[in-house]
N, CA, C and O of each residue as an XYZ file, in Angstrom:
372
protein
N      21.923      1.827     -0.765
C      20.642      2.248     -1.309
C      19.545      1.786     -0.362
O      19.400      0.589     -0.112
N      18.752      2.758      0.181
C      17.524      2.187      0.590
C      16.851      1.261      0.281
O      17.032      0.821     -0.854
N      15.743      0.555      1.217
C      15.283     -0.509      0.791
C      13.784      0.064     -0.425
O      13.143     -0.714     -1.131
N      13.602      1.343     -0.352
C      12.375      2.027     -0.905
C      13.099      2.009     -2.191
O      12.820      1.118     -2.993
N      14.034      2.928     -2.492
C      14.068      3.143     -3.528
C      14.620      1.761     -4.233
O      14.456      1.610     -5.444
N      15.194      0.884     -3.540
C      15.891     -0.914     -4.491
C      14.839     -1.268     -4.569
O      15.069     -2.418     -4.943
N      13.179     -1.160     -4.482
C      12.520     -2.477     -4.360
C      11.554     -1.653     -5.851
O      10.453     -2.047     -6.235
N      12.368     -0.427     -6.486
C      11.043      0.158     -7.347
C       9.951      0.697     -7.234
O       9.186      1.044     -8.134
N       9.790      0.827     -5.706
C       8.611      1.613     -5.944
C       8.168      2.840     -5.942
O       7.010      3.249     -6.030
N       9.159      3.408     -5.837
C       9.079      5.413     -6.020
C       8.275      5.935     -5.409
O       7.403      6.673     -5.867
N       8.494      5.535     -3.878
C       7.604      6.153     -3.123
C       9.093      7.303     -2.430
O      10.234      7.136     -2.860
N       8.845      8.141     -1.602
C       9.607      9.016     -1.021
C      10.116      8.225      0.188
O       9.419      7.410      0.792
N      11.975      8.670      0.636
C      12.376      7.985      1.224
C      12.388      8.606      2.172
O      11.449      9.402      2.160
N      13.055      8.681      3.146
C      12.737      9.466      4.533
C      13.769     10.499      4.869
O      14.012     10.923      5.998
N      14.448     10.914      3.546
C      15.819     11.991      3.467
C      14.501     13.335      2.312
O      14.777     14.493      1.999
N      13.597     12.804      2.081
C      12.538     13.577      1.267
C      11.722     14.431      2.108
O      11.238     15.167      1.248
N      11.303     14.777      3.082
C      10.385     15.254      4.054
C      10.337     16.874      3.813
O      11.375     17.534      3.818
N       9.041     17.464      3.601
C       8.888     18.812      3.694
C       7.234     18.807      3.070
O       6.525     17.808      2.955
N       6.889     20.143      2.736
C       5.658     20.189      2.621
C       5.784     19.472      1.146
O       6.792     19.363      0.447
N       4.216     18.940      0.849
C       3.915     17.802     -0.376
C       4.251     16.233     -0.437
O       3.916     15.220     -1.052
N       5.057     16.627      0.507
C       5.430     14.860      0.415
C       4.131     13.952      0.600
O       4.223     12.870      0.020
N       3.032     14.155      1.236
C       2.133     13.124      1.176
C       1.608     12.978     -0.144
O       1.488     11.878     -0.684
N       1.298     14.047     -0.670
C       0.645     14.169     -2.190
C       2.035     13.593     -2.803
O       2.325     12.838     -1.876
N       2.777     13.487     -3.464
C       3.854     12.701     -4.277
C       3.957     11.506     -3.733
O       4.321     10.658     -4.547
N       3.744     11.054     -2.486
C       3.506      9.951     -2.148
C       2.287      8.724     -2.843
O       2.378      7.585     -3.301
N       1.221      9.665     -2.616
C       0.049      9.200     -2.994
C       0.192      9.050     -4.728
O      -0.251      8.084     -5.348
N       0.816     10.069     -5.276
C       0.600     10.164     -6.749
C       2.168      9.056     -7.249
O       2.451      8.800     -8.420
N       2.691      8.737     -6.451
C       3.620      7.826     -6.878
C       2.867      6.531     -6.740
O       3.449      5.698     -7.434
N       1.946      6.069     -6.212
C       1.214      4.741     -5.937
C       0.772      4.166     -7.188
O       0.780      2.941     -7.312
N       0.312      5.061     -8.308
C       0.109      4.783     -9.720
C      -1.600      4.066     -9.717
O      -2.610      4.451     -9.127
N      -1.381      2.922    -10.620
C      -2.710      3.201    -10.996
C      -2.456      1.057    -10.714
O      -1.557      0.264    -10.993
N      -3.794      0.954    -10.056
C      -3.989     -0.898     -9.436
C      -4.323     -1.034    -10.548
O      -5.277     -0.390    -10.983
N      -3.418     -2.178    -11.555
C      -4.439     -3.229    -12.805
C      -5.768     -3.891    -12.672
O      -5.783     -4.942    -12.032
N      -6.882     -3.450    -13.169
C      -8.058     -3.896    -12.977
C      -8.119     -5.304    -13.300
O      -7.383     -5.809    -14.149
N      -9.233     -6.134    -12.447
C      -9.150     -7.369    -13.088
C      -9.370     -8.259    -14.491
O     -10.139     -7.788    -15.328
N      -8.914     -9.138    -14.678
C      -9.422     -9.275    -16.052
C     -10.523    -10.384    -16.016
O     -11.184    -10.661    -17.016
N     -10.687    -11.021    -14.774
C     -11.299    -12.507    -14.808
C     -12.770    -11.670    -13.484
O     -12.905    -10.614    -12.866
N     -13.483    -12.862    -13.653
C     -14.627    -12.610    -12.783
C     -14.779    -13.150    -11.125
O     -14.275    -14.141    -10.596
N     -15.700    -12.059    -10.524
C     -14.912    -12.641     -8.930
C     -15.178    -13.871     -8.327
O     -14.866    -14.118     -7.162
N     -15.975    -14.971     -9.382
C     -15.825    -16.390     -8.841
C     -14.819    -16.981     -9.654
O     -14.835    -18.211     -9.615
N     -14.021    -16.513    -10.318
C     -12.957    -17.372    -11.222
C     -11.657    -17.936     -9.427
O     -11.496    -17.508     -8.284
N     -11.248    -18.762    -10.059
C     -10.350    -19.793     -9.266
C      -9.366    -18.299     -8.779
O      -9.309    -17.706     -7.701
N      -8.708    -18.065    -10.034
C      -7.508    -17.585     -9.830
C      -7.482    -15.933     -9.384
O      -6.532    -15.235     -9.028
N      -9.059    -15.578     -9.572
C      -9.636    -13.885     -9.025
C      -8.386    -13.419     -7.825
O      -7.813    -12.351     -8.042
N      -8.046    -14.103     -6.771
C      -7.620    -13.398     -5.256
C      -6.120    -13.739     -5.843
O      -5.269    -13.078     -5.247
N      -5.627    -14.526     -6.768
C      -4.710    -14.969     -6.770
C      -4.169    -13.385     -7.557
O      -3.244    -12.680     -7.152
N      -4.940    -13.154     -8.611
C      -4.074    -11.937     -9.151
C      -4.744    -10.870     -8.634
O      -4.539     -9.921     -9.391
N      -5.540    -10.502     -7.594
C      -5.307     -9.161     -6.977
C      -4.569     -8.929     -5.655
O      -4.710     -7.917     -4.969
N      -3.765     -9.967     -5.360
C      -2.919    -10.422     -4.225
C      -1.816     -9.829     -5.456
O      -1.333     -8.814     -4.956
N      -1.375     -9.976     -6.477
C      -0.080     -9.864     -7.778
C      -0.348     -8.253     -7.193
O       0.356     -7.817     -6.282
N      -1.550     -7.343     -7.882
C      -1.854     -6.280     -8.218
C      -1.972     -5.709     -6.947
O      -1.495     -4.638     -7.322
N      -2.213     -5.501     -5.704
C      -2.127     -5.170     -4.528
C      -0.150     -5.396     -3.303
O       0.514     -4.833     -2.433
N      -0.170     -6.394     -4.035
C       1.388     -6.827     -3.122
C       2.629     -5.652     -3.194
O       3.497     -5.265     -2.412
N       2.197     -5.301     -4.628
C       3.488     -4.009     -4.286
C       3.239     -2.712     -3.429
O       4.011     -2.115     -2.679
N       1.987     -2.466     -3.750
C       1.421     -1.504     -2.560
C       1.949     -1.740     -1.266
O       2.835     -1.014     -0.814
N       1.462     -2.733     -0.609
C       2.018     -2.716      0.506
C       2.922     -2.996      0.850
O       3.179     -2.695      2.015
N       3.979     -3.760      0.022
C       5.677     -3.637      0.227
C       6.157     -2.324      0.353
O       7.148     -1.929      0.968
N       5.035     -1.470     -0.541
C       5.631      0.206     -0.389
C       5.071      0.390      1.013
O       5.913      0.601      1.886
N       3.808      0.347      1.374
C       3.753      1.085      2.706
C       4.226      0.643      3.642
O       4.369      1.397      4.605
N       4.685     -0.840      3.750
C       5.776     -1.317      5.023
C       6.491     -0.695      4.906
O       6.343      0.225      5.710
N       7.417     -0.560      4.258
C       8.687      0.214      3.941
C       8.633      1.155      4.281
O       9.502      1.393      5.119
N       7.856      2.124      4.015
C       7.989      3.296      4.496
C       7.537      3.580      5.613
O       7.888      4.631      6.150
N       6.389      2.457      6.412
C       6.154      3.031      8.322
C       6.984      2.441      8.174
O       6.692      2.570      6.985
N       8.478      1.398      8.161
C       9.750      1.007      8.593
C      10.922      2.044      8.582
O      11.923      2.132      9.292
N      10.426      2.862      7.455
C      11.950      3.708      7.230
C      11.462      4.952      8.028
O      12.259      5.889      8.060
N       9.981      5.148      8.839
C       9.746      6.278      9.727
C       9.864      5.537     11.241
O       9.738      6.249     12.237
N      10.074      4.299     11.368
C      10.367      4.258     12.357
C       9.520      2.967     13.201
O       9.743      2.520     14.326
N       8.524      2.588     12.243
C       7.379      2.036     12.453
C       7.813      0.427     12.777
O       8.779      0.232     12.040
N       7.571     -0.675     13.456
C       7.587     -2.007     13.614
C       7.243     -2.456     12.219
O       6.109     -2.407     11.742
N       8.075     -2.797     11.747
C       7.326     -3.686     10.472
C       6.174     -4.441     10.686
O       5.013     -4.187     10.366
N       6.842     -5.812     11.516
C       5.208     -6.620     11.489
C       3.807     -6.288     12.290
O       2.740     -6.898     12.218
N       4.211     -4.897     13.231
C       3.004     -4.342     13.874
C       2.074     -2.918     12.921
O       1.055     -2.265     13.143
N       3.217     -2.961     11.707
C       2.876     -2.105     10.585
C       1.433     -3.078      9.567
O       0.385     -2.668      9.068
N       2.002     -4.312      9.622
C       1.614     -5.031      8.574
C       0.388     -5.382      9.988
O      -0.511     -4.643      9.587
N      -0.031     -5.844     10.965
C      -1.287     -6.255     11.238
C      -1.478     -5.241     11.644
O      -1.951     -5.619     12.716
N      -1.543     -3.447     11.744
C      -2.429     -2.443     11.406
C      -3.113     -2.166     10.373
O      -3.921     -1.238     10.331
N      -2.841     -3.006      9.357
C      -2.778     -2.751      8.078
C      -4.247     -3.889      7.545
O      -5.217     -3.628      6.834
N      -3.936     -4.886      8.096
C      -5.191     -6.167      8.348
C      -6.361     -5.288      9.021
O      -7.492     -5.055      8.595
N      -5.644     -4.820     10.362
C      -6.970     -4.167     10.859
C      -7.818     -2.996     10.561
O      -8.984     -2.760     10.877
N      -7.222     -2.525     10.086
C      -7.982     -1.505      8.933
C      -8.242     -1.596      8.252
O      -9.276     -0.972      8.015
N      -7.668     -2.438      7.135
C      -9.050     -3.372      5.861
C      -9.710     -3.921      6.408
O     -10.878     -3.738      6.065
N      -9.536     -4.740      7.358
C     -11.247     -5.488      8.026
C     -12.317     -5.022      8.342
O     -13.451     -5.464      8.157
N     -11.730     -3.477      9.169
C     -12.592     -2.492      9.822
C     -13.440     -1.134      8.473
O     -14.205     -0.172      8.543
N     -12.776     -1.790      7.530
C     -13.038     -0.609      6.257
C     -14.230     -1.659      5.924
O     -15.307     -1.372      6.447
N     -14.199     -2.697      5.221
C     -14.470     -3.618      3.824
C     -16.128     -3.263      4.290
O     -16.994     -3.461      3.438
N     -16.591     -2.663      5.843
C     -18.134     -2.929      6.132
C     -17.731     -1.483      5.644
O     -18.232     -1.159      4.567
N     -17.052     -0.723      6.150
C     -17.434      1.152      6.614
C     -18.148      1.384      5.400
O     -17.996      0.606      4.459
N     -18.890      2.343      5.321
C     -19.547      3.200      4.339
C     -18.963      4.632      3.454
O     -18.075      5.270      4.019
N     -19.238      4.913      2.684
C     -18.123      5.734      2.050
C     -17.995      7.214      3.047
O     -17.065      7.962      2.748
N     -18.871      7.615      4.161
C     -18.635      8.491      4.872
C     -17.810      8.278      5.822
O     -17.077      9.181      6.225
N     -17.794      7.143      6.297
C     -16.884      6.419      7.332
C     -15.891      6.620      7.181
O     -15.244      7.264      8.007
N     -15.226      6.021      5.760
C     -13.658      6.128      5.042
C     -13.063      7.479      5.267
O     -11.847      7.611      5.404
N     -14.142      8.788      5.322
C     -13.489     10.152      5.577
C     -12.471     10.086      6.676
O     -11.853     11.098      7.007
């Protein structure tokens, strides 16, 4: 069994490929648990690190199962949230 489909996260594996796959991709990502605490509480980063972590176990996985360096997957991944968190919502296009 793949490592995509053992880890739960129902993203598409790389035997899936044809037109739509990005959209079922995207719509398999589901929905991030909003927070429940406020963003100076202690434990704030602690549970959107919970609520964010499976996300990106899914998207390693999958630049891994296309072919991608894992850990050069994962600090593209730094560098594009860093380079986002200023961008402006036209930027993000």
């Amino acid at each position: 069994m793949d490592r995509v489909r053992q880890s739960g996260h129902g993203l598409a594996g790389p035997d899936q490929c044809g037109a739509g796959v990005a959209m079922d991709v995207m719509d398999s990502f589901g929905k991030i648990a909003a927070p429940t605490r406020p963003k100076n509480d202690f434990n704030y980063e602690t549970d959107c690190r919970a609520a964010l972590a499976p996300l990106v176990d899914g998207l390693l996985d999958m630049a891994e199962q296309a072919g991608w360096d894992r850990r050069k997957a994962a600090y593209t991944l730094m560098f594009l949230s860093a380079q986002r968190v200023g961008a402006g919502q036209e930027e993000r296009k």
